[in-house]
C-alpha positions as CSV (number, residue, x, y, z in Angstrom):
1,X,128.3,109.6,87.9
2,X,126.6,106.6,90.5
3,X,127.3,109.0,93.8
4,X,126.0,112.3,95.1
5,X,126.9,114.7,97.8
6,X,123.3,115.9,99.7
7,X,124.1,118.7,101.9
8,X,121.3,119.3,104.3
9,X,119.9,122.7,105.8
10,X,123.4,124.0,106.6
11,X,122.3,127.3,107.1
12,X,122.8,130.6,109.0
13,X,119.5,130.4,110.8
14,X,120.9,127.3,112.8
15,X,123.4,129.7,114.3
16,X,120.9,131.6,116.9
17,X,121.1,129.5,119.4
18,X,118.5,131.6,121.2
19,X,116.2,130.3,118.9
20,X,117.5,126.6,118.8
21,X,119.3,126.0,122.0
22,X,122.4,123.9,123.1
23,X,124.0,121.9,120.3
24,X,126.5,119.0,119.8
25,X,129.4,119.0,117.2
26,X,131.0,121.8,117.0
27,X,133.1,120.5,113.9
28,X,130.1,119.7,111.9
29,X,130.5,123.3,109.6
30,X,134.3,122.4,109.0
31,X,133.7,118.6,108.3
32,X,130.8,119.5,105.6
33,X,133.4,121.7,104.0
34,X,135.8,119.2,103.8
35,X,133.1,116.7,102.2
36,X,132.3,119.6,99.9
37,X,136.1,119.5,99.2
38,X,136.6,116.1,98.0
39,X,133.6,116.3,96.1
40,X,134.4,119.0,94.2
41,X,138.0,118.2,93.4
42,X,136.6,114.6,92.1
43,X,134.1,116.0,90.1
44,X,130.9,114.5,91.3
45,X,128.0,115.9,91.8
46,X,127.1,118.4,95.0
47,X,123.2,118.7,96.0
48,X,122.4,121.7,98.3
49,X,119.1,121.6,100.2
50,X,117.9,124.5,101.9
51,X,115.2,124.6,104.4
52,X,112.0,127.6,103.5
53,X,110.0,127.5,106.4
54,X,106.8,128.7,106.5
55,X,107.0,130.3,110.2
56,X,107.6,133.7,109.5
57,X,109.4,134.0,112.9
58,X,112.0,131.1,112.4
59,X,115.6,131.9,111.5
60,X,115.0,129.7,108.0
61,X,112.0,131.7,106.9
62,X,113.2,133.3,103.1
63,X,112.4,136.6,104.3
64,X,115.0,136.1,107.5
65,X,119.1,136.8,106.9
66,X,119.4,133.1,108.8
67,X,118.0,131.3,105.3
68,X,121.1,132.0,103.6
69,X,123.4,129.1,103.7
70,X,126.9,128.5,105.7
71,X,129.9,130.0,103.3
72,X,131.3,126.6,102.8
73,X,128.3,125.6,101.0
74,X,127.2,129.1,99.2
75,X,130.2,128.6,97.4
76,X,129.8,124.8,96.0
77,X,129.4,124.2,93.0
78,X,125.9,123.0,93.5
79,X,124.7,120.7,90.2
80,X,121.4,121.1,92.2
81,X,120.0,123.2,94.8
82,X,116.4,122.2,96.3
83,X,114.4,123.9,98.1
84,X,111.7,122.5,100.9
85,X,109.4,123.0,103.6
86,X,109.2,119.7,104.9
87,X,111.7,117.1,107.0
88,X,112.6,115.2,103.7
89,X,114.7,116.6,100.9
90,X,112.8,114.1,98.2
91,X,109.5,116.5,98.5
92,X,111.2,119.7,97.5
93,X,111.3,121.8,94.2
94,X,113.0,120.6,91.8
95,X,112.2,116.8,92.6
96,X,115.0,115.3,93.7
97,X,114.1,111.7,93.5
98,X,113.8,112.4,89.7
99,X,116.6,114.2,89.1
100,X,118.7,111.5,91.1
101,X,117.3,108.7,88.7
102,X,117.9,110.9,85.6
103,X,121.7,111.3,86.4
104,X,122.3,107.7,87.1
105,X,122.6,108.2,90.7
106,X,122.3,105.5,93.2
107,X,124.5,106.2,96.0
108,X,123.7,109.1,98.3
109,X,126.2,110.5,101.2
110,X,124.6,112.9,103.3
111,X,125.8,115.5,106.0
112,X,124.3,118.4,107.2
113,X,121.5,119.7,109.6
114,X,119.6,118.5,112.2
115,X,120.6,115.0,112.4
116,X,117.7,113.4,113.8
117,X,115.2,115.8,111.8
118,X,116.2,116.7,107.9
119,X,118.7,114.6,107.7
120,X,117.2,110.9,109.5
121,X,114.1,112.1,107.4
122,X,116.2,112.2,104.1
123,X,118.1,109.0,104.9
124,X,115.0,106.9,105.6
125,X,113.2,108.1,102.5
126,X,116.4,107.4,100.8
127,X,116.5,104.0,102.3
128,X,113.0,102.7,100.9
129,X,113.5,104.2,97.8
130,X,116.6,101.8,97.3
131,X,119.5,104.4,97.3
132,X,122.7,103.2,99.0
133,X,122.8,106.1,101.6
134,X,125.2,106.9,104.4
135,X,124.9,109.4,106.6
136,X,128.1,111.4,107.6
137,X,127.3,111.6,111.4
138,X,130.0,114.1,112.6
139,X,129.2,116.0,109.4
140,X,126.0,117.2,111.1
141,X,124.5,118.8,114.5
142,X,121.1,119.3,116.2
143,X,120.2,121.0,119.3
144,X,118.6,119.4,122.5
145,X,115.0,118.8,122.6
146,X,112.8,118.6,125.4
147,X,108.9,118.0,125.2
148,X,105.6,116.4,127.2
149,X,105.7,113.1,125.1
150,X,101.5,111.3,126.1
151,X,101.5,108.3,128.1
152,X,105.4,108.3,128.1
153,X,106.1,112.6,130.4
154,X,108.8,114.9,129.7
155,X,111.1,113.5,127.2
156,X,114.1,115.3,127.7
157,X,117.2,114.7,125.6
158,X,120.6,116.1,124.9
159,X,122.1,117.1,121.1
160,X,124.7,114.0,121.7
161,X,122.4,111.9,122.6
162,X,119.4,112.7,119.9
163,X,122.5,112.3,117.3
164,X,123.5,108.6,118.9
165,X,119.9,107.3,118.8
166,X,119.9,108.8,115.1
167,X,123.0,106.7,114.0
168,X,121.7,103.9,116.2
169,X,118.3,103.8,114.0
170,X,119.2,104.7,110.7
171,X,122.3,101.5,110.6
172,X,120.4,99.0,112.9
173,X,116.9,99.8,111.1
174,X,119.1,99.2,107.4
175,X,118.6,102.7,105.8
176,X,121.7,104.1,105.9
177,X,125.6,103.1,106.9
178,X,127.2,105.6,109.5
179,X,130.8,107.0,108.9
180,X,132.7,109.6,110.1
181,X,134.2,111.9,107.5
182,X,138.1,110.7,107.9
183,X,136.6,107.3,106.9
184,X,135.0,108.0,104.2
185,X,137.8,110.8,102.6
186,X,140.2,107.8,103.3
187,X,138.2,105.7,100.6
């Protein structure tokens, strides 16, 4: 067992698009499943990471229905679930880092939500701590984001486009490779 399955924050509460706004991907839900899939048929290890926010008005607060996670993932057959209040999933309970390097593991694939905010957080922490990581790009989603960025104005920026600049970073900055989920279930 050398390669693990993360899957990321894939959770109800990112359904109320009221609450997040427009989002890219609409396939990300099915693709995790089929990830979830393979990984299960083949044995190796699944990792599900859900997202406790603090915020007792967010969707992912423990208290809200929108904590629970997508069906596809309720049902894996998790060899670890973590749970965190933070971007990354390496400062959670249980610790993942240690529980990686106890199994063996030293090849992550990740997938899940938002791409350039749990996930890019997980794959550059799983970068510099030396794990071979990819990142299964149309295995996640994020929503658009729009803010008064100092010195710089309004920053405004599409779901499609925050998930592009993610993919763009993560490979050209060497943390993680990006694939697609028929290239990697091809082998």
């Amino acid at each position: 067992m050398t390669r693990a399955l993360l899957v990321i924050d894939m959770q109800r509460g990112f359904d109320d698009l009221d609450f997040w706004g427009p989002t890219a991907n609409p396939d990300c839900e099915a693709n995790v499943a089929a990830l979830v899939g393979a990984w299960r048929d083949s044995g190796e290890p699944i990792v599900v990471v859900r997202h406790d926010s603090d915020s007792a008005g967010s969707p992912l607060h423990p208290g809200n229905p929108g904590n629970a996670l997508v069906d596809a993932v309720a049902g894996a057959p998790a060899a670890l679930t973590v749970a965190k209040r933070v971007n990354s999933a390496f400062y959670g309970d249980p610790d993942l880092h240690a529980w990686l390097r106890e199994n063996g593991i030293r090849e992550l694939v990740l997938c899940g939500i938002q791409t350039n905010m749990c996930v890019e957080t997980t794959a550059r922490m799983a970068g510099n701590l030396g794990y071979d990581t990819t990142v299964v790009l149309d295995a996640t989603r994020t929503f658009d984001l729009s803010a008064e960025v100092p010195g710089v104005g309004v920053v405004p920026r599409s779901a499609k486009e925050l998930m592009a600049t993610t993919a763009l970073v993560l490979q050209e900055g060497g943390f993680a490779r990006i694939r697609t989920t028929a290239e990697l279930l091809a082998g």
